[in-house]
N, C-alpha and C positions, 0 to 999 in steps of 0.2 A: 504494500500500500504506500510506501512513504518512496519507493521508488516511481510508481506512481504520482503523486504528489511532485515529484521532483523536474519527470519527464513534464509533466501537465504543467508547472511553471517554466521552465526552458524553454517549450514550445510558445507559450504565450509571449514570454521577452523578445523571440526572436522572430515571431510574426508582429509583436507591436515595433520592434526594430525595421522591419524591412518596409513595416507599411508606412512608418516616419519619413523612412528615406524614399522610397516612391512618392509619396506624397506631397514632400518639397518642392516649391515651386522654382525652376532652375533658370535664371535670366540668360537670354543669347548671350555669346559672349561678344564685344563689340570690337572689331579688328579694323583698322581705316589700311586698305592696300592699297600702294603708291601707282601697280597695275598688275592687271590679270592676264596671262598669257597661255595657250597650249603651246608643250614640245612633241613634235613626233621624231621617234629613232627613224632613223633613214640611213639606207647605205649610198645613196645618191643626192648630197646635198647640189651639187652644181644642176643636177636635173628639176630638183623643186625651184631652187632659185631662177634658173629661167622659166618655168613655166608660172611661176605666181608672180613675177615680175615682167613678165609676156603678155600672158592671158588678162593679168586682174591688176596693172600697175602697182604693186606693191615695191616697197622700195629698199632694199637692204641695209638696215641700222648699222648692224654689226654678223662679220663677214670671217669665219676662219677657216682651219684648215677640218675642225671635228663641229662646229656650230654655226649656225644662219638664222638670225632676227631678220624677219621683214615687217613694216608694217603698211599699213594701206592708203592710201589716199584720202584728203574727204577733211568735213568737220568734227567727224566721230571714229579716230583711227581705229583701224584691229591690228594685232599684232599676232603673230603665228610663226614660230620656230619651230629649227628644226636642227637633230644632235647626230651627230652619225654612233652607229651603234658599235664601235671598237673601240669611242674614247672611256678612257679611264676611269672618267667622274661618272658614266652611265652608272642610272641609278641597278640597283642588282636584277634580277630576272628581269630585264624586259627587254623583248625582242624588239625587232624593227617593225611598225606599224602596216599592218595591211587591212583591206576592209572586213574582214572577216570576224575584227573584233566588237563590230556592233556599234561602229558610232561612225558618225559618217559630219560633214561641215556643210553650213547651212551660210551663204551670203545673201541678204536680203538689199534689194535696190530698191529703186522709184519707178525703174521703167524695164524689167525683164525682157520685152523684144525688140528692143534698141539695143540691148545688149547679147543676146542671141542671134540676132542679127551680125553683129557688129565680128563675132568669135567665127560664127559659122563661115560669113564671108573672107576671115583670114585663115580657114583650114584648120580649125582648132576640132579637133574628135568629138562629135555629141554621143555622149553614153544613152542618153535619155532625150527626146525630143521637143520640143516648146510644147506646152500644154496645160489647158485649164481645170483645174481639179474643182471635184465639188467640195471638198471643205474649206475650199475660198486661197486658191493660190495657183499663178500662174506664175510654171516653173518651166524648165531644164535641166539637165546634172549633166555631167562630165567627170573623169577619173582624174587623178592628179599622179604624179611619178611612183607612189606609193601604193596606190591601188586606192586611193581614199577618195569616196562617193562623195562629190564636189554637187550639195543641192542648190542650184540660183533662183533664187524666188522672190516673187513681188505679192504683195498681200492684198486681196479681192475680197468681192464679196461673194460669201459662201452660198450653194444654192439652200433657197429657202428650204427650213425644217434638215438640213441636215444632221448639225450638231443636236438636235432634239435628244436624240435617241442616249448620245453619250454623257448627257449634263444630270447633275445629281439632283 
């Protein structure tokens, strides 16, 4: 009985323990970043750099022999690097980026067929062809030297009751 007794308050400290600490209300924590970038491992940076500097005018920051910063044109730059995968600083287990990992890069314009236009009449490879989606965007895609699903998209209006179906 008194083992009992004993188990029956242990139990109860450490469910009133765990339900304290769930229960705590945890504030975000507040980080100010100076800027937000992806790196993709690539074993062909001079092949990325002319193509995102070709295709999309991006302009190379910073230029070596194992790393390539570019960033984009515009009032609202992006930046998108790229590490070659034999330099030393590569972070551990990661290969060199191909689409197959499930993410693919989204460039959003004003004017998508001024700009599909613009690619297709300088012989640039269309993966995917200009076309208007019903959940309200009118796209193209393209591969980049990596094998990475390059989606160019302008933002529409979606056909009526589309999104119905998917909104909580």
């Amino acid at each position: 009985m008194k083992s009992l007794f004993l188990f029956l308050m242990l139990l109860f400290y450490f469910s009133d323990v765990f339900t304290q600490s769930n229960n705590k209300e945890s504030k975000p924590m507040k980080v100010e970043f100076s800027t937000i970038y992806t790196v993709l491992m690539t074993n062909d940076l001079s092949a990325c750099r002319d193509f995102y500097t070709k295709w999309f005018g991006f302009e190379p920051v910073f230029e070596s022999t194992w790393f390539l910063m570019l960033v984009s044109q515009g009032e609202r730059p992006f930046t998108i690097a790229f590490m070659d995968e034999q330099h030393p600083s590569t972070p551990p287990s990661l290969p060199i980026f191909t689409n197959q990992a499930g993410a693919f890069l989204t460039l959003q314009v004003d004017d998508v067929k001024t700009v599909y236009d613009q690619v297709k009449q300088a012989g640039m490879p269309i993966h995917y062809h200009l076309k208007e989606e019903a959940w309200g965007q009118r796209r193209f895609s393209v591969i980049d030297p990596n094998g990475l699903f390059i989606d160019i998209v302008q933002q529409i209006e979606p056909a009526a009751g589309f999104w119905d179906k998917y909104m909580k």
